[in-house]
C-alpha positions in Angstrom: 71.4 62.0 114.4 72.7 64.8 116.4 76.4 63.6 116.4 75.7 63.7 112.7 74.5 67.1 112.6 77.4 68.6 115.0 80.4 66.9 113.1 78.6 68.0 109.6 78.6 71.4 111.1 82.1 71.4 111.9 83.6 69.6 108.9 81.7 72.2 106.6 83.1 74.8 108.7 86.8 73.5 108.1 85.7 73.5 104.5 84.5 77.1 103.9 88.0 78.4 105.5 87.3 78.6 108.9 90.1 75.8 110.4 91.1 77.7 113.6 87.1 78.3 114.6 86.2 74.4 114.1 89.6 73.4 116.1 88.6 75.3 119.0 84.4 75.5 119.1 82.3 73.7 121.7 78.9 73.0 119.4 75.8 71.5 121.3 72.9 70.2 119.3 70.0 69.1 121.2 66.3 68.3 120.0 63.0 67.9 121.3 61.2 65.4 120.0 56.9 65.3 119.1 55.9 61.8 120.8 52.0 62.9 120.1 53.5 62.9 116.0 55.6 59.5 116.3 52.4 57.5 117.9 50.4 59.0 115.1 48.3 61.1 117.2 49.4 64.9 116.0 50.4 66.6 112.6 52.6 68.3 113.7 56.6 68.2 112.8 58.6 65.1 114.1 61.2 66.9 115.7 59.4 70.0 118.2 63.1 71.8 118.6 66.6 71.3 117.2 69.3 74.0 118.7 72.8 73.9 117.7 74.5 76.0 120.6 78.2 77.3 119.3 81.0 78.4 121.9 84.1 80.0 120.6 87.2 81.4 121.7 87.0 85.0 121.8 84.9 87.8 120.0 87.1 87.6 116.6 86.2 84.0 116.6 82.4 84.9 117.6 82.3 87.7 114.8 83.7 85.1 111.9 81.1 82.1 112.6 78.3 84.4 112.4 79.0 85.7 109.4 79.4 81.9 108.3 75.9 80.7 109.8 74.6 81.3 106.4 76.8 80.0 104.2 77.4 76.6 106.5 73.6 76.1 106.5 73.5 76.2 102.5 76.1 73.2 102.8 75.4 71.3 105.4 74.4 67.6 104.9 71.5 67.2 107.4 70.0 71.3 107.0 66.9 69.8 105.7 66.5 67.8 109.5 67.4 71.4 110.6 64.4 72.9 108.3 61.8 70.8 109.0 61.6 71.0 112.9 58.8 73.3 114.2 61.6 75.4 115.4 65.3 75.7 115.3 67.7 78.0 116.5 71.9 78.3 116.0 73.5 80.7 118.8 76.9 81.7 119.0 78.6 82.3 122.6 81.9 83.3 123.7 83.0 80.6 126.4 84.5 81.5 129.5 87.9 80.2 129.7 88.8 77.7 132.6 92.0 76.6 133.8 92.0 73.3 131.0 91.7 75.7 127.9 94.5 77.9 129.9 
């Protein structure tokens, strides 16, 4: 489900323009999930947490995919998963650059 959400995310950022951002982002998605709700003992949402964790390149890069955010949650196939979580949250980072991405 989460290796769903992350290549959604980056196909539907290739298809609103963005090609050089979804080459070169890191995206983590990570949830948190109610156990009290799946046994059936809480009314609560299924899923306690979803965050989708973006590093880019540089500040340009940074500066582009946050004006996206929006527009990329209107389109992407799994937002309603995103939605319906008690909380979710979609940051953007700037990576530090190591010697590999040198």
């Amino acid at each position: 489900m989460l290796a769903g959400l992350a290549a959604a995310s980056l196909v539907v950022l290739r298809l609103l323009g963005e090609v050089a951002i979804a080459e070169s982002a890191m995206l983590t998605v990570s949830a948190g999930l109610n156990v009290d709700r799946v046994m059936g003992t809480d009314d609560g949402a299924v899923i306690d947490v979803i965050r989708l964790d973006w590093h880019v390149a540089n500040a340009e890069h940074a500066v582009r995919l946050r004006a996206a955010l929006p527009h990329l949650a209107r389109r992407r196939p799994g937002q309603a998963l995103i939605d319906a979580a008690s909380v979710s949250t979609e940051a953007v980072s700037i990576r530090e650059l190591t010697t590999a991405d040198e």
